[in-house]
C-alpha positions as CSV (number, residue, x, y, z in Angstrom):
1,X,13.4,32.7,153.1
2,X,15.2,34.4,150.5
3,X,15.3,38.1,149.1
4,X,13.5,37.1,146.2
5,X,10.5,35.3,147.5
6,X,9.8,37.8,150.3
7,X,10.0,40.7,147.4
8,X,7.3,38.1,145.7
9,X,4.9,37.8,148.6
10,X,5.3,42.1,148.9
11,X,4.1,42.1,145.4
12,X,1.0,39.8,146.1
13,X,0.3,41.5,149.3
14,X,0.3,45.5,147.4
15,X,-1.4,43.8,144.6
16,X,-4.6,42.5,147.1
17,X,-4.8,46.0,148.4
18,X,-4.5,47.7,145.1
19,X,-7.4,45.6,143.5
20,X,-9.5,45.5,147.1
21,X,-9.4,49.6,146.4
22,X,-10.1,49.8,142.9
23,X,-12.9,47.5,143.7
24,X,-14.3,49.6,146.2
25,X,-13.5,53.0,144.4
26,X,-15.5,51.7,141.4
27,X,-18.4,50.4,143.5
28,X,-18.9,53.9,145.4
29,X,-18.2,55.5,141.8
30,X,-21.6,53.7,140.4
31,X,-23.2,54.1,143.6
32,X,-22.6,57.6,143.0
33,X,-23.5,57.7,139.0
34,X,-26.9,55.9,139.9
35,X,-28.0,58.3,142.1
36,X,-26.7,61.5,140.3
37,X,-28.6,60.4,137.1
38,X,-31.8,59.7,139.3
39,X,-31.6,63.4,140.7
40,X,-31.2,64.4,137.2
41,X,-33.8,63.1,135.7
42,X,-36.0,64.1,138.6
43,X,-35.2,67.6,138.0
44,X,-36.1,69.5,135.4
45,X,-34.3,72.7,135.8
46,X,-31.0,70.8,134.4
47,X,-31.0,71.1,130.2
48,X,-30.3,68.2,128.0
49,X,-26.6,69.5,127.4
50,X,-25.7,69.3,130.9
51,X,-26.9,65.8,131.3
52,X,-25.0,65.1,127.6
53,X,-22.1,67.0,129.3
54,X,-22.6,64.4,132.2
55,X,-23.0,61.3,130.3
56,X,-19.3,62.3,128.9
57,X,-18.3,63.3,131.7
58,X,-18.6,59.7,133.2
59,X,-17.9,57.5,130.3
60,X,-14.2,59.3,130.4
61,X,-13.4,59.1,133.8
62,X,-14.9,54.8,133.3
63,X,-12.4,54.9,130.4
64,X,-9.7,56.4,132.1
65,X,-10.3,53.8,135.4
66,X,-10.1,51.0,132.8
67,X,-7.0,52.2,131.6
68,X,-5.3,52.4,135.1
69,X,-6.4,49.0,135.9
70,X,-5.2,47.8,132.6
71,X,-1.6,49.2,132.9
72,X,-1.7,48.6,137.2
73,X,-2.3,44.5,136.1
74,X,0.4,44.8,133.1
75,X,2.9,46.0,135.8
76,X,2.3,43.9,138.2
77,X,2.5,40.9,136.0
78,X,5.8,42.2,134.5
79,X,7.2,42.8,137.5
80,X,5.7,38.9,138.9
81,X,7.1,37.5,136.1
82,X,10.8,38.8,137.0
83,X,10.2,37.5,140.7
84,X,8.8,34.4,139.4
85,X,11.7,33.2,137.9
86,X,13.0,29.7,139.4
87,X,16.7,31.2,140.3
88,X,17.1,31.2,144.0
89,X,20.0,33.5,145.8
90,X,22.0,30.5,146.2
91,X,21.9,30.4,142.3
92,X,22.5,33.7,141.9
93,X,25.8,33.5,144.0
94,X,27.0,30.6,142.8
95,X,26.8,32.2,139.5
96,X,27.6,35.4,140.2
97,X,31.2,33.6,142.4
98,X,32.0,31.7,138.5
């Protein structure tokens, strides 16, 4: 095997385990929205703004996970796409020798 395609099969490996966590990150995440909004509305010693402030609270951290997973995938498909390229290390040494 060469350099290149064991670097590739890293890359896929680290990018299973970074999407198998982000998927179960997000899952506990609405697991725990669901059943902080059903205490809240439950309650009625918590005032309007500190659900509002809650609400925000939760569509900004959504927004910021759905950035991270949108530059995580960019990255990885950048750096695929250099790995991915059809020039072996015989290639690269035959041109690198002329």
């Amino acid at each position: 095997m060469d350099q290149i395609q064991i670097t590739r099969q890293i890359m896929e490996f680290n990018k299973a385990i970074v999407d198998n966590t982000f998927k179960s990150m997000a899952l506990l995440q609405d697991q725990t929205e669901k059943l902080v909004f059903r205490f809240m509305e439950k309650v009625p010693w918590i005032p309007n703004e500190g659900k509002k402030a809650m609400n925000k609270w939760v569509n900004f951290y959504k927004k910021g996970i759905e950035d991270f997973k949108s530059c995580t995938d960019e990255n990885y498909n950048k750096a695929m796409d250099y790995f991915s390229r059809d020039q072996t290390q015989e290639e690269y040494k035959d041109k690198k020798k002329s």
